[in-house]
N, C-alpha and C positions, 0 to 999 in steps of 0.2 A: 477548432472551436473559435469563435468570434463573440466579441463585449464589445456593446455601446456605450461609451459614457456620454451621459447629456448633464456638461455642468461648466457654466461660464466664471467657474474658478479654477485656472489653468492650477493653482496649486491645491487644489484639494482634486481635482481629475488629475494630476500625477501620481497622489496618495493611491485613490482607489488604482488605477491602472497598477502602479505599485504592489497591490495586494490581491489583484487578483492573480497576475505573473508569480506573485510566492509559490503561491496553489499550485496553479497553473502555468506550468513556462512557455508549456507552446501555446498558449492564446494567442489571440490575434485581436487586438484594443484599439477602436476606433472610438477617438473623441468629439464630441463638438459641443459646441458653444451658446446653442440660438434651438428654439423650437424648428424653423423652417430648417436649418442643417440638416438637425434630428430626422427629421419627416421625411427629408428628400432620401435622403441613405434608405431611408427602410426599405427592405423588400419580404417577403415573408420568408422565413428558413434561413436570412441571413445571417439572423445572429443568435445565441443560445440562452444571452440573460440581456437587457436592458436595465442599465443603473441608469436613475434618475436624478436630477434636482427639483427641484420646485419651485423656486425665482430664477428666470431666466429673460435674456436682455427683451427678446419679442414675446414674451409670452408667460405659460407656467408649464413645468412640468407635466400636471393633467392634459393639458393638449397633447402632447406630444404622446401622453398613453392610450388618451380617446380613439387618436388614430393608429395607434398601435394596435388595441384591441379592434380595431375594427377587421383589421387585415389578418389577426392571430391572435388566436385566443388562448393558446397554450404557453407562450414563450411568458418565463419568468419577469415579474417587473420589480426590481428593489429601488426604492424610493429613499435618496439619502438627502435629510433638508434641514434648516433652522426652525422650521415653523411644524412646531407640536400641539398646537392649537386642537381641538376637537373636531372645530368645523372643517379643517384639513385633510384629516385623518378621515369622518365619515365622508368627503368628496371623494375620496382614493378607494375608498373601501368598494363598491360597487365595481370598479377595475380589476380586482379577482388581484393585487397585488401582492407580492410573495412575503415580502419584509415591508418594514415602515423603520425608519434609523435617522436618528436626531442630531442634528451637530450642535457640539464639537463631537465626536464621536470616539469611541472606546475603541481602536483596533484590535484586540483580538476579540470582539464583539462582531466586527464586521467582518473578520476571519472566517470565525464561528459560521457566521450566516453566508458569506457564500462558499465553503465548503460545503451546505447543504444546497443549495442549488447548483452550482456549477457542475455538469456533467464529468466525468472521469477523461480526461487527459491522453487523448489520442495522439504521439507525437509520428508524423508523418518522417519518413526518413529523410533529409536536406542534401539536396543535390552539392557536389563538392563545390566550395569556394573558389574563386581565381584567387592564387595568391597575389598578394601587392607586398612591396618591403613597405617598411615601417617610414618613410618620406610618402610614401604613397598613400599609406594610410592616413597621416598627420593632414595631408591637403584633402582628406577627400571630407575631413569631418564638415558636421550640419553643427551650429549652436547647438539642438538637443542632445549633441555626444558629448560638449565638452563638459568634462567633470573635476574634483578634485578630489582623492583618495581620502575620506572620512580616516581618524587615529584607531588602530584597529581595536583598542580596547573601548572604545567609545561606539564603534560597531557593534562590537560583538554585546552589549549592554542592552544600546536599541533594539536588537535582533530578540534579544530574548524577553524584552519587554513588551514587545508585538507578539510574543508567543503564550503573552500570559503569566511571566517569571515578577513576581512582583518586585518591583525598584523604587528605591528612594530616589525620588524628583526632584529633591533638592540635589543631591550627591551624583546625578546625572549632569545636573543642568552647571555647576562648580567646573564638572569634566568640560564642557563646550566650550567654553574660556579659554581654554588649549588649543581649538581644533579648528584648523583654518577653514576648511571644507563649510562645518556647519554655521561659522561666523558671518561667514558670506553670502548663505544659503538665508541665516535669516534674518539678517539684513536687509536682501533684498527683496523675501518677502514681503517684513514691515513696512519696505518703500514702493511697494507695490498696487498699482490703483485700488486690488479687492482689499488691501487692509491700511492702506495710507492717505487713501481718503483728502488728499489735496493739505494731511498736515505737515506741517515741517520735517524733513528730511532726516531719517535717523540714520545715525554714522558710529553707533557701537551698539555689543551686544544690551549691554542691561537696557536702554530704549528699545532695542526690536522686542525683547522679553515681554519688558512691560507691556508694549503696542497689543503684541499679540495672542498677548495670555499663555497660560501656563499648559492647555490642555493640545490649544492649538499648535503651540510650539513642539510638545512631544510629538505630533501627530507631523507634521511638517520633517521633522527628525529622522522619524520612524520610515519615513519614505525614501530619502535618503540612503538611509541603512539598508533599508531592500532593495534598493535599485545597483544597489555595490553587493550584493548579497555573494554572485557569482565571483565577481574578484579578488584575485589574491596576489598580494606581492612575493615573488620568489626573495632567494635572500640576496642576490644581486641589485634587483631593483632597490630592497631595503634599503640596503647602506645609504643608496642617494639620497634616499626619503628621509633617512636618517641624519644626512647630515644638512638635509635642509630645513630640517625639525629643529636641530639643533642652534640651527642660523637663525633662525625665527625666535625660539624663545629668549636666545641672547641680546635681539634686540628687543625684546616686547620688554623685557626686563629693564633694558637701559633708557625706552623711551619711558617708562613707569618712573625711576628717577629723577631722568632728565627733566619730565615734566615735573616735578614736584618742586626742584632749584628754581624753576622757570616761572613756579606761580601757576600754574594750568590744572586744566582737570584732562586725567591721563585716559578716558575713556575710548572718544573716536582714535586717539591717535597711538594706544594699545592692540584696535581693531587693525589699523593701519599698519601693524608692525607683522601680524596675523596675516597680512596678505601679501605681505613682501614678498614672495616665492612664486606668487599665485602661476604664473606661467610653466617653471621649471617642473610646479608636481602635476600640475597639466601635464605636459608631456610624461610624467612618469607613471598618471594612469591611465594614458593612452600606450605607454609600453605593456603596462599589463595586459589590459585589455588585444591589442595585436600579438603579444605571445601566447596566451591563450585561443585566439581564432587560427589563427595562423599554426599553431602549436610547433612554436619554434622559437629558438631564445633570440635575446636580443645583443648584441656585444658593446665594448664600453665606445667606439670608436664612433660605431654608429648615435650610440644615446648622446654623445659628447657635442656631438654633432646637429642633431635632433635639439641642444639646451640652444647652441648659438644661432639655429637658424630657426627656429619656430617660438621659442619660451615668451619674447614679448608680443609675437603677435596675436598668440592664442591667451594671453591674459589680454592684452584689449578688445580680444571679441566676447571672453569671459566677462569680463567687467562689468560690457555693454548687455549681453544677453540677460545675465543676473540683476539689469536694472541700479548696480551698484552707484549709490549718490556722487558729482561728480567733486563734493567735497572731500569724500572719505578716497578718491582716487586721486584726487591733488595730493595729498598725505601721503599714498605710495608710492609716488611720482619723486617726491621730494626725499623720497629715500635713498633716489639716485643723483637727483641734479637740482638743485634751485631754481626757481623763475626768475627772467633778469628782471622784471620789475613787479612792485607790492607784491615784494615778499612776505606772508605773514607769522607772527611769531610760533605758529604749530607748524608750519613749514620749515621753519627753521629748526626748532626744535628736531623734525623728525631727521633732518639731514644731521644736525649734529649727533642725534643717538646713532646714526650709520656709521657715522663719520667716526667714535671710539669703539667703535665694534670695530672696522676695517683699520684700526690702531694705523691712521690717518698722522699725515705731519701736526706735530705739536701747534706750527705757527696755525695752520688751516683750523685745529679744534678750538685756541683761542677767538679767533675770530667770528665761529658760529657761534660761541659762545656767547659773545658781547651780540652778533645781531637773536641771537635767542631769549636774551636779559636773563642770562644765568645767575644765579643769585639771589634772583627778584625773592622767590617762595620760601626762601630758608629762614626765615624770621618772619613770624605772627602768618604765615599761611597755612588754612587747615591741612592737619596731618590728613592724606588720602588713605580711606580702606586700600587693601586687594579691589581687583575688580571684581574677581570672582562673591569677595564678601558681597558687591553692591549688588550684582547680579541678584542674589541670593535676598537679598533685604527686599527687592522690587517684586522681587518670584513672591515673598510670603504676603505680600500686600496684594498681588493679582489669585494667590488661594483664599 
């Protein structure tokens, strides 16, 4: 079975491709971006539904069905667009179009709907894999493989909230505040040409929230959660995960203070504490993911091995891939080491929040100390919410 998607928002064409693989796992999901892409691919019988958009960079949407229906007149056309217009809808209408679907969009609305159209799930049997060890697999990733392991209970939320389970939005979105994976994920959405828009750089979550609204953020989530759907961390892997959960919070915690002595607002550099690991759980959802293909476990000698010699270079192609601002990665930068010159005070800061986490020589923490202006915020500086609270104040103003 083969799906077209025609939509030049690489993250809303993640979402759908996302949700039709729920359905459907052996699909076969070609994307593109432009009406002429669209057109050139077409051949008739090639594909079984065509998803659409309706604003597109050369064109619209209707084009790319005109010529569709000219060559095939039976294949399915679902039409997913911002523009609910009248005059839209009877221009589509004459195309014999199967659905009509309004963004932001309801996911298990768009379930619903292509469950009715998507043919029944012929899985062809898969020729055996060459095995690779896990160095071999770590070098052969493309950016679209690298990932970070979404908190499973933050998963397993999403998942059923795509299924129709109704969730409080607020008491989700409180959860995402913890979870490095989705911090980053939309982040670099909001900094992303379709929704950031040449505005200023956002480097925590309550701006990417706000930027992106509250429906398009579950939606964006939601895809996420399905694309991890299959993976699972054995309880070997856990522990690691676990104790670099454990690493994370204790600093998101201490730069949350720090900043407050310091007189700052702990927001980017809370995000910043969230991504401190970013490499190490890299690798760790890349061990899951090759013990499961490979269905073979993985040992600590190997993994241990796997943190020293891959963890920063797969967070700087992460970084990069996810668009991550290069403000918000100077802040995890300086979680390890300073700049020798204009050093600025939330670099500083984040280095000293590492610097009492790693219970760092006394003289070394006075010292960041005094270049971080410790002190500064503990008389007449406003008391800072949780972030989570703030999160949650910008959520109910984007409902």
């Amino acid at each position: 079975m083969r799906v077209q998607i025609v939509d030049d928002d690489p993250w809303i064409a993640n979402l759908l491709e996302q949700l039709v693989l729920s359905i459907r796992s052996g699909a076969e999901i070609e994307c593109f971006a432009s009406v002429q892409a669209a057109i050139d691919a077409w051949q008739p019988n090639r594909y079984q539904l065509v998803i659409v958009d309706w604003n597109l960079p050369d064109g619209t949407g209707l084009d790319v069905m005109q010529k569709i229906r000219r060559l095939d007149k039976d294949v399915p056309l679902l039409v997913v667009t911002g523009r609910a217009d009248r005059e839209s809808v009877l221009a589509a209408r004459p195309l014999g179009i199967s659905a009509y679907i309004t963004k932001p969009f309801d996911v298990p609305k768009v379930l619903a709907c292509l469950e009715s159209l998507l043919p029944a799930d012929v899985t062809a049997a898969e020729p055996e894999a060459r095995q690779v060890s896990f160095e071999e697999h770590l070098r052969s990733l493309t950016p679209e493989q690298l990932d970070v392991p979404l908190l499973s209970d933050v998963k397993d939320k999403l998942q059923q909230a795509s299924r129709g389970v109704s969730m409080d939005f607020q008491e989700l979105a409180a959860d995402w505040n913890r979870d490095p994976a989705l911090c980053a994920y939309l982040i670099a959405a909001a900094n992303s040409a379709v929704y950031g828009g040449g505005q200023a750089p956002c480097t925590s979550l309550p701006d990417a929230l706000k930027r992106l609204g509250a429906r398009t953020c579950m939606n964006l989530a939601t895809a996420l959660a399905l694309r991890q759907a299959g993976s699972t961390t054995d309880p070997f892997l856990k522990i690691f995960l676990q104790n670099y959960l454990d690493e994370i919070d204790q600093l998101a915690e201490t730069v949350v203070r720090t900043a407050r002595q310091c007189g700052l607002d702990h927001g980017a550099l809370q995000a910043a504490a969230l991504l401190y690991r970013l490499g190490e759980m890299c690798v760790i959802f890349q061990a899951q993911e090759w013990a499961r293909q490979s269905r073979q476990s993985i040992d600590d000698n190997t993994l241990l091995k796997a943190f020293a010699d891959f963890a920063e270079p797969l967070a700087i192609r992460l970084k990069a891939h996810w668009g991550l601002p290069m403000a918000l990665r100077e802040l995890i930068g300086a979680c390890y080491a300073l700049p020798q010159f204009q050093v600025r005070q939330e670099q500083a800061v984040m280095r000293l929040a590492a610097a009492q986490c790693g219970n760092e020589s006394a003289a070394e923490i006075e010292r960041l100390k005094r270049l971080a202006g410790w002190g500064r915020g503990r008389h007449g500086a406003r008391r800072c919410r949780p972030l989570w609270a703030n999160s949650l104040a910008m959520l109910l103003i984007v409902l």
